[in-house]
C-alpha positions as CSV (number, residue, x, y, z in Angstrom):
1,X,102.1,81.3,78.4
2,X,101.5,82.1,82.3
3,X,103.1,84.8,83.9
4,X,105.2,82.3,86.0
5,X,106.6,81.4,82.5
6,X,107.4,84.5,80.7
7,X,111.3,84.3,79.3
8,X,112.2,87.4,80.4
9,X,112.0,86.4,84.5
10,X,115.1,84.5,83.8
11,X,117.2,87.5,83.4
12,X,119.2,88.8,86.2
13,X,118.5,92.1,87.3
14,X,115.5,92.8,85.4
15,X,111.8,93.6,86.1
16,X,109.4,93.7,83.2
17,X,106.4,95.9,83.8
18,X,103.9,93.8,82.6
19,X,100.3,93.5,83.5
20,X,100.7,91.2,86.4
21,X,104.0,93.9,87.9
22,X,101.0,97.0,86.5
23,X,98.1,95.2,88.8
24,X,100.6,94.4,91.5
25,X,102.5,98.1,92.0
26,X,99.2,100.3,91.0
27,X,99.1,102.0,94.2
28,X,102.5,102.4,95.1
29,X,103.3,103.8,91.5
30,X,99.7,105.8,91.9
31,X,101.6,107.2,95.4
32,X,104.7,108.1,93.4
33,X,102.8,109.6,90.3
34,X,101.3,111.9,93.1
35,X,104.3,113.8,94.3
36,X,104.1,115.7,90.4
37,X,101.7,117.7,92.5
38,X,103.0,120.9,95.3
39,X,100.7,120.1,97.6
40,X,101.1,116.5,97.8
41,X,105.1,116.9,98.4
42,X,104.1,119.3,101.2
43,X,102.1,116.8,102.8
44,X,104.1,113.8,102.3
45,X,107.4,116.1,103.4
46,X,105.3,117.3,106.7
47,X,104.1,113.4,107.3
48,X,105.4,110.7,105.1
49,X,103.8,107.9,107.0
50,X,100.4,109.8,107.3
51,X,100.3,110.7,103.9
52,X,101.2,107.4,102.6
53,X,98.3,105.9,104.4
54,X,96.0,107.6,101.9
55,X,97.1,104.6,99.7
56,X,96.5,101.1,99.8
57,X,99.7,100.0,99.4
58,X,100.8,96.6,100.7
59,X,102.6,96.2,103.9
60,X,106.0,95.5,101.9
61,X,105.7,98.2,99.7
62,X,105.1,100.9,102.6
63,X,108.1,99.6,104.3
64,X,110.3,99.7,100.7
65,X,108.9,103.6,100.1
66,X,109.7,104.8,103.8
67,X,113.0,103.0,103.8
68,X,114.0,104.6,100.1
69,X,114.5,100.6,99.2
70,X,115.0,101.4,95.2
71,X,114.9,97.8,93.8
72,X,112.8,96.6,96.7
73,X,110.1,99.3,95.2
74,X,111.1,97.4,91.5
75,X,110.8,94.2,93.1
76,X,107.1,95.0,94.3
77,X,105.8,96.3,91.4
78,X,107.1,99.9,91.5
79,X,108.2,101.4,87.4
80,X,111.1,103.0,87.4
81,X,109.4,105.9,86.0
82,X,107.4,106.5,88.5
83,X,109.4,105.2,91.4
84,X,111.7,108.1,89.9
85,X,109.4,111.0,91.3
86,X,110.2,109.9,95.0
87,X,113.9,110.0,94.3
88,X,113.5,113.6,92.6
89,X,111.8,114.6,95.8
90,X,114.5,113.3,97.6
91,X,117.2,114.8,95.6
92,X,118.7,112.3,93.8
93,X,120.2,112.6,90.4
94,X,118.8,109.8,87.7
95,X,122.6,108.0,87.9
96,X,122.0,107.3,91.8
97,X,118.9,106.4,91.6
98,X,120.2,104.1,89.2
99,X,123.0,103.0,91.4
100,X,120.4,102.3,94.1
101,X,118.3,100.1,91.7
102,X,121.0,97.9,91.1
103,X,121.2,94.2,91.7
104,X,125.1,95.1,92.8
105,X,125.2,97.7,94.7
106,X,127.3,99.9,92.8
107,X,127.8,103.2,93.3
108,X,126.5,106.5,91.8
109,X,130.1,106.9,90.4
110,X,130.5,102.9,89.2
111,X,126.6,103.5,87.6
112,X,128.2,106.4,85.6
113,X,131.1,104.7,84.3
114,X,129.0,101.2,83.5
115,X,126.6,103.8,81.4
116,X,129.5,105.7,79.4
117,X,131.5,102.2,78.8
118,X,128.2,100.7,77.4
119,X,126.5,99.7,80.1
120,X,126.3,96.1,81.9
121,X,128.1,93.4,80.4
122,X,126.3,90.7,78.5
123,X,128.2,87.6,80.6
124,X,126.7,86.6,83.6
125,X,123.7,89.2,82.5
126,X,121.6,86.9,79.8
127,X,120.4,84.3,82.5
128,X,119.7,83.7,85.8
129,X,121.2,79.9,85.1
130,X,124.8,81.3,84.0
131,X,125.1,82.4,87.7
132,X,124.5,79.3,89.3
C-alpha cells in the first residue's frame, strides 16, 4: 500500500504521523523540539525570523510557524507534540492550542466542552465521502 493509499487519509480532520508526515515535517518539528532549551526561546523571542533561518524548513512551513497557523503546521508535517512547544512559548493552554488545530474553527471554550461531552462526533467524522 503507497502512501497516497493509506485508509486513514480519508478521515476528516486527521493527520497520521507516519513516515512520509516524519520525513516531510523533520525540520519544522526539529525547530519546535528546540525551544525545550532557554537559550533557544531567547533567541527565537529576540528574532523569530532570524532564528528560524537556522532551519531548513520549507517556504510554507516558515510562513505557517511565523503566522501561529496550528493545523497549517499539522498539515505540513508538524506533530502535535512537538508543534505544542511553540504554543507553550506563546502561552497557550493545550485546549486552545487545540481549538486552533481544528478543522472548525472552534473556540478554546467549544474545544473544552467537545472534550468533556466525549469529544467529536462520529457522524460526518468517519469519512471524507460522508461530507460530500
Amino acid at each position: 500500500m503507497t502512501d497516497q493509499e493509506r485508509d486513514y487519509h480519508d478521515i476528516p480532520g486527521t493527520y497520521v504521523f507516519d513516515g512520509t508526515h516524519y520525513r516531510k515535517g523533520y525540520y519544522l518539528n526539529m525547530f519546535c523540539m528546540s525551544l525545550n532549551k532557554q537559550e533557544n526561546r531567547d533567541e527565537f523571542r529576540k528574532d523569530e525570523e532570524a532564528y528560524l533561518a537556522k532551519f531548513p524548513v520549507t517556504n510554507e512551513q516558515r510562513k505557517a510557524l511565523l503566522e501561529r497557523n496550528w493545523l497549517e503546521m499539522l498539515r505540513l508535517g508538524g506533530n502535535i507534540y512537538y508543534t505544542f512547544k511553540l504554543a507553550i512559548f506563546d502561552g497557550m493552554t493545550m485546549q486552545a492550542a487545540g481549538a486552533a488545530m481544528s478543522d472548525s474553527g472552534m473556540t478554546e471554550e467549544e474545544f473544552k466542552h467537545m472534550m468533556i461531552t466525549g469529544g467529536r462526533p462520529i457522524d460526518g467524522n468517519r469519512s471524507k465521502k460522508e461530507t460530500k
